[in-house]
C-alpha positions as YAML, in Angstrom:
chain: A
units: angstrom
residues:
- id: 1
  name: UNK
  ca: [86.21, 103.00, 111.23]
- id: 2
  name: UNK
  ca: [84.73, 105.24, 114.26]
- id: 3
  name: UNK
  ca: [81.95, 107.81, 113.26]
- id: 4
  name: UNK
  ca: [83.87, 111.12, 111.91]
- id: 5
  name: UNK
  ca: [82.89, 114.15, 113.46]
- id: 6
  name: UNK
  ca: [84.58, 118.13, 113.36]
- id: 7
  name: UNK
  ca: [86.84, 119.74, 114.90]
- id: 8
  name: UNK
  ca: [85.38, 122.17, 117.11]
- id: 9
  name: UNK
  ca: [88.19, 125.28, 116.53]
- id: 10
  name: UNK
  ca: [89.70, 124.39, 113.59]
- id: 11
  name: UNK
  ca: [87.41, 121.93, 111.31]
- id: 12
  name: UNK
  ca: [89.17, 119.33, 110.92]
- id: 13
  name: UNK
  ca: [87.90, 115.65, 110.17]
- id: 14
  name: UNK
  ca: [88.36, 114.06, 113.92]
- id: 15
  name: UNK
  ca: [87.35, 111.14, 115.55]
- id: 16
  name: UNK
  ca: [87.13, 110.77, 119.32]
- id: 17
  name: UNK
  ca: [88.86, 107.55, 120.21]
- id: 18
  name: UNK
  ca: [89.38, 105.49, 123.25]
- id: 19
  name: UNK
  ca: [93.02, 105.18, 124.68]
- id: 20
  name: UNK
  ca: [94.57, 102.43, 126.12]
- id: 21
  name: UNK
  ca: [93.86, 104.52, 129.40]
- id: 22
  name: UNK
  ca: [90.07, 104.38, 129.00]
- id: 23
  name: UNK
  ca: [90.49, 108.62, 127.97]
- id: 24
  name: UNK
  ca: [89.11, 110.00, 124.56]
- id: 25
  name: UNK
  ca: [91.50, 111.72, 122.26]
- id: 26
  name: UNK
  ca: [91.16, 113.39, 118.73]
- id: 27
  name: UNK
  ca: [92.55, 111.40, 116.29]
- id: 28
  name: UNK
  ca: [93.07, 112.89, 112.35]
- id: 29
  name: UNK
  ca: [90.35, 110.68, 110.49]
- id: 30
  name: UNK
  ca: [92.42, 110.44, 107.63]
- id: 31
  name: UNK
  ca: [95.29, 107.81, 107.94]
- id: 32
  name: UNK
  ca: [98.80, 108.88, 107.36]
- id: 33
  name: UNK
  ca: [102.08, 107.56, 106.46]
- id: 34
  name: UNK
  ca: [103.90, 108.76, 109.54]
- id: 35
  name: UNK
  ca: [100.86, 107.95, 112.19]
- id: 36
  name: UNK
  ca: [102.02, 106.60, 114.98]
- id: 37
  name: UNK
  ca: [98.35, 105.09, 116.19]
- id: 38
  name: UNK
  ca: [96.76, 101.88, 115.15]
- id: 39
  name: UNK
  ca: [92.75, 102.38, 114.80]
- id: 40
  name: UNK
  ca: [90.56, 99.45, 115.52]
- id: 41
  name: UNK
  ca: [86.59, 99.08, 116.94]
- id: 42
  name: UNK
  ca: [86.64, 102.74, 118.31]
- id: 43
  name: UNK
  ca: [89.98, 102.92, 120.10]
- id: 44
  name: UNK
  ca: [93.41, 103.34, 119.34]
- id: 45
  name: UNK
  ca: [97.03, 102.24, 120.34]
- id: 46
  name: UNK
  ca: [100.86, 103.64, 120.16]
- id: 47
  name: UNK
  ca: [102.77, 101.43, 117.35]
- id: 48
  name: UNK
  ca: [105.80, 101.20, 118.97]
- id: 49
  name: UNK
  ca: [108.78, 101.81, 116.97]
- id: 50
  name: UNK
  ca: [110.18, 98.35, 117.01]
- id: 51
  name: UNK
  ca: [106.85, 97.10, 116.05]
- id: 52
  name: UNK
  ca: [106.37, 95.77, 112.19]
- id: 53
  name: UNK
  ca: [102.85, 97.16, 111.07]
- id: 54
  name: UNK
  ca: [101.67, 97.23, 107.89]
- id: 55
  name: UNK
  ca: [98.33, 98.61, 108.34]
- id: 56
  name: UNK
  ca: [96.86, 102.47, 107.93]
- id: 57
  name: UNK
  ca: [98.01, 104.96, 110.65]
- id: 58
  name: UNK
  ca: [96.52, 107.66, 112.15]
- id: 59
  name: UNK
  ca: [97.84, 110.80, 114.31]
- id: 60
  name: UNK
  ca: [97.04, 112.28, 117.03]
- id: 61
  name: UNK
  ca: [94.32, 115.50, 116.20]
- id: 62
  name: UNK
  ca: [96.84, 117.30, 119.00]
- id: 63
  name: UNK
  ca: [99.52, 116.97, 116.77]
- id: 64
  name: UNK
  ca: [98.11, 118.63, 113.72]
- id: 65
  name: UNK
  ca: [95.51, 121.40, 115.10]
- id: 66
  name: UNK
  ca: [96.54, 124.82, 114.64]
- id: 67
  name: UNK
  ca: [94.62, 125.57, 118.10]
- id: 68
  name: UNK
  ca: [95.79, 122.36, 120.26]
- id: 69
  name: UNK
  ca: [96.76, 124.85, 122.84]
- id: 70
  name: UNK
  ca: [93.56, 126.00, 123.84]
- id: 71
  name: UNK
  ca: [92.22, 122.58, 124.09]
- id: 72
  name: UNK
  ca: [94.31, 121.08, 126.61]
- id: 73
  name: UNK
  ca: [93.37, 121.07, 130.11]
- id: 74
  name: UNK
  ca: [95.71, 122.82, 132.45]
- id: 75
  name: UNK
  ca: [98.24, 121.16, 134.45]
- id: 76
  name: UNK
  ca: [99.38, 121.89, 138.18]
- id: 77
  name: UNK
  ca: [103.02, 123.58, 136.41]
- id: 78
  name: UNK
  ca: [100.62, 125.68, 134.31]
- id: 79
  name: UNK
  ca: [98.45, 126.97, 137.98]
- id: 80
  name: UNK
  ca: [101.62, 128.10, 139.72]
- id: 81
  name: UNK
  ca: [102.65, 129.91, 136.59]
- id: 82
  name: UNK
  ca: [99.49, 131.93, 136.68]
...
């Protein structure tokens, strides 16, 4: 498993992993039943619904922080709505 660390706002048990996209993203460090993300050597993957996986999953830290909102980084929709 990937060193644990805190969530900066809310706490939370976190690890920053490695996307498929090269980008770091919270992920919950504890696994969960309905995780959608496989954790392996420091980076993680979407299990795709189709997919058969028996192994722990994990969630996205996005999905469960009660201050996501002021974490993520604006988008171009977001500047014209200023």
């Amino acid at each position: 498993m990937s060193e644990v660390s805190n969530c900066r706002s809310c706490n939370a048990k976190i690890m920053m992993l490695k996307t498929a996209t090269g980008k770091f993203m919270p992920v919950d460090a504890a696994p969960v039943s309905h995780g959608n993300l496989e954790v392996h050597n420091g980076e993680c993957r979407v299990i795709r619904k189709t997919e058969v996986y028996d192994g722990d999953r994990y969630i996205s830290h996005f999905a469960t922080c009660v201050n996501a909102k002021q974490h993520r980084k604006a988008t171009s929709a977001d500047q014209h709505q200023a």
